[in-house]
C-alpha positions in Angstrom: 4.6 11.1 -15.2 7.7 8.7 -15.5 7.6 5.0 -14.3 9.5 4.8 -10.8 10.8 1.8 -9.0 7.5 0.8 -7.9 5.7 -2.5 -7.4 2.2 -2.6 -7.1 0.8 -5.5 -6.0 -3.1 -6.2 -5.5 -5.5 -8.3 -3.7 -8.9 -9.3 -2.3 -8.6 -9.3 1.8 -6.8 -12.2 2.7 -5.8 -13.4 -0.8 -2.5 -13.3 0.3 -0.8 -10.3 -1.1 1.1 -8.8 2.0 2.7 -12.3 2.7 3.6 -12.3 -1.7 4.8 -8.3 -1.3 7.0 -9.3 1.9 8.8 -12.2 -0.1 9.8 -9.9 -3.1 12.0 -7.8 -1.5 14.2 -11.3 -1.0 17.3 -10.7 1.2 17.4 -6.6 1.8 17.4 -5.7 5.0 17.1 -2.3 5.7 13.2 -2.0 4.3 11.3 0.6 5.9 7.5 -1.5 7.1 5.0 1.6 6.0 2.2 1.1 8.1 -0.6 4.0 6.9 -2.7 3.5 9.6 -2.9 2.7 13.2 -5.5 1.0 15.2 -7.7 2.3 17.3 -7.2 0.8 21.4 -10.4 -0.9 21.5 -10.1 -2.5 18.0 -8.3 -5.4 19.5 -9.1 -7.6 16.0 -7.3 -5.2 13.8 -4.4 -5.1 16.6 -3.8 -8.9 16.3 -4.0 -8.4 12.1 -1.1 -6.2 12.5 0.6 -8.6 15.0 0.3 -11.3 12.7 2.1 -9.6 10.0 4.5 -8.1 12.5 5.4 -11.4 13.7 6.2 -12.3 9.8 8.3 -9.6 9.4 12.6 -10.3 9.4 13.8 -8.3 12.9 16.3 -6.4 10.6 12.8 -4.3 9.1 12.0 -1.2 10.8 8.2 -0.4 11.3 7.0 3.4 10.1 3.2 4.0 11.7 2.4 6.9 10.2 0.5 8.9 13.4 -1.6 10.8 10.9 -2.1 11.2 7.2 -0.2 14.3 6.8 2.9 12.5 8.6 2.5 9.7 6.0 3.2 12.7 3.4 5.9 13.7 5.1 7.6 10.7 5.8 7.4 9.6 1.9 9.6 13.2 1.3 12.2 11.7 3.2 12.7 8.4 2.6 15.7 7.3 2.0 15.6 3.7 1.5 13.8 0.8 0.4 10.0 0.7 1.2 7.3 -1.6 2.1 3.8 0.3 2.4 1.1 -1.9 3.5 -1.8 -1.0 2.4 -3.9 1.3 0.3 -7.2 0.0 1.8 -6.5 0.8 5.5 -4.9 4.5 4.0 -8.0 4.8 2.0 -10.3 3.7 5.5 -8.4 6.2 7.1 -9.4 9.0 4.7 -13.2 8.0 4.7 -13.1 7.5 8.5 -11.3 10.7 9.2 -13.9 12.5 6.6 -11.1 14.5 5.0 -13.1 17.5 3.2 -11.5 17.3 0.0 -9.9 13.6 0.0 -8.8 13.9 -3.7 -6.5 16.8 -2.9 -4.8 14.4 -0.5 -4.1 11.5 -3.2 -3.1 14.0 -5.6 -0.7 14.7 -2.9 0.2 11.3 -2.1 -0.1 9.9 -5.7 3.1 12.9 -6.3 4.4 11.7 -3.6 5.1 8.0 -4.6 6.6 9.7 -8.6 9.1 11.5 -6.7 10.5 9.1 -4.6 14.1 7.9 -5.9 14.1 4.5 -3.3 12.9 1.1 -4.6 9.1 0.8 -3.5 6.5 -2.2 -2.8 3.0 -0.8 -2.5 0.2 -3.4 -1.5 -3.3 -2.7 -2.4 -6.8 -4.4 -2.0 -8.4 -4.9 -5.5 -11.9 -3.4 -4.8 -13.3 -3.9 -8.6 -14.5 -7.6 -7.7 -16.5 -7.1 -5.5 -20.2 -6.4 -4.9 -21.5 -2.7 -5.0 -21.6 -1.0 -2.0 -25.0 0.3 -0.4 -23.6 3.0 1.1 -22.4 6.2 0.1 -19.2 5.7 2.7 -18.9 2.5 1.2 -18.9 3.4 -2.6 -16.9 6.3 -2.1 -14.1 3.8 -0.4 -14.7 1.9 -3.6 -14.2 4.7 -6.3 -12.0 6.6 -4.7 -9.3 3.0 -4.0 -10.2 1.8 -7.5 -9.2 5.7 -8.8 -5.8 5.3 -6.5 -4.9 1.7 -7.7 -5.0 2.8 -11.6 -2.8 6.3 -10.7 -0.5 3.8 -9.0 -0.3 1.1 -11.1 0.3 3.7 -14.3 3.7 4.8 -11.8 4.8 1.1 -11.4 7.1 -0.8 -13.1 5.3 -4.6 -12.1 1.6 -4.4 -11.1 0.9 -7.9 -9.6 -2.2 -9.4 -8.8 -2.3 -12.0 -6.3 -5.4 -14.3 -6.2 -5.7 -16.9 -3.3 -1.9 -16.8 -2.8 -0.9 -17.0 -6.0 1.2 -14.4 -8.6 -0.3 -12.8 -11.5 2.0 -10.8 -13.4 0.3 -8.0 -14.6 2.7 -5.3 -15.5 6.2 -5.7 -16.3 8.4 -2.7 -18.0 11.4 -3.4 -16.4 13.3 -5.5 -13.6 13.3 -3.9 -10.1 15.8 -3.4 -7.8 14.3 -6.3 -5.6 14.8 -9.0 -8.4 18.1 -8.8 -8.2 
């Protein structure tokens, strides 16, 4: 599969990566927010995550919540310009919490998905491989299955960052992006 304008950029919750991803697409206005999962009405703690990073974001952004996974397919078909998708983890909760029957089809699906699209993309991802092992079976698949995602995604990507209590790791480079310049 051929390297696309893709930046991948990893991180343990809260290390910072969403605030890095946000500040690398510099002074382009017209990026799509991809938001791969919505909260459920009683979660009121995930709502005021989501705020917070809303309330980061430049007005000129426009927000995409994708209303289901399928619509998240969709809408990667047809974008048209420059993309933010925020994050991996809450995609990959949504999978495990939705108990998809065959949840590999889908990232097949989604990992084709991300090769064909011809817009300049920022993917943010939580980098589960630090971490303890989970006890549960839920919880190790969330784990193989993100860790399995993050290498298909970071093979696509031009830059794989790694961002480590706020700070930049380059990890990948093959080429500049779009947003560098």
């Amino acid at each position: 599969m051929d390297v696309v304008d893709l930046t991948l950029v990893l991180g343990g919750t809260r290390s910072g990566k969403s605030a890095f991803a946000e500040t690398l697409v510099g002074e382009t206005q017209d990026i799509v927010y991809v938001a791969p999962m919505v909260p459920a009405p009683q979660d009121l703690e995930f709502q005021e995550r989501i705020a917070s990073h809303k309330r980061r974001r430049p007005v000129t952004w426009s927000t995409y919540e994708a209303e289901s996974l399928e619509a998240l397919l969709q809408f990667l078909t047809v974008a048209s310009g420059p993309i933010l998708l925020d994050s991996l983890g809450s995609m990959m909760s949504r999978i495990i919490s939705e108990e998809l029957v065959r949840p590999k089809d889908y990232l097949e699906r989604f990992v084709y998905a991300l090769a064909s699209l011809r817009t300049p993309t920022i993917v943010v991802s939580e980098e589960v491989g630090l971490s303890i092992h989970p006890l549960s079976p839920m919880g190790r698949d969330f784990v193989d299955l993100l860790g399995e995602l993050n290498q298909r995604v970071a093979m696509l990507s031009k830059k794989v960052i790694m961002v480590i209590a706020g700070i930049p790791l380059l990890i990948k480079d093959q080429e500049q992006s779009v947003f560098d310049a």
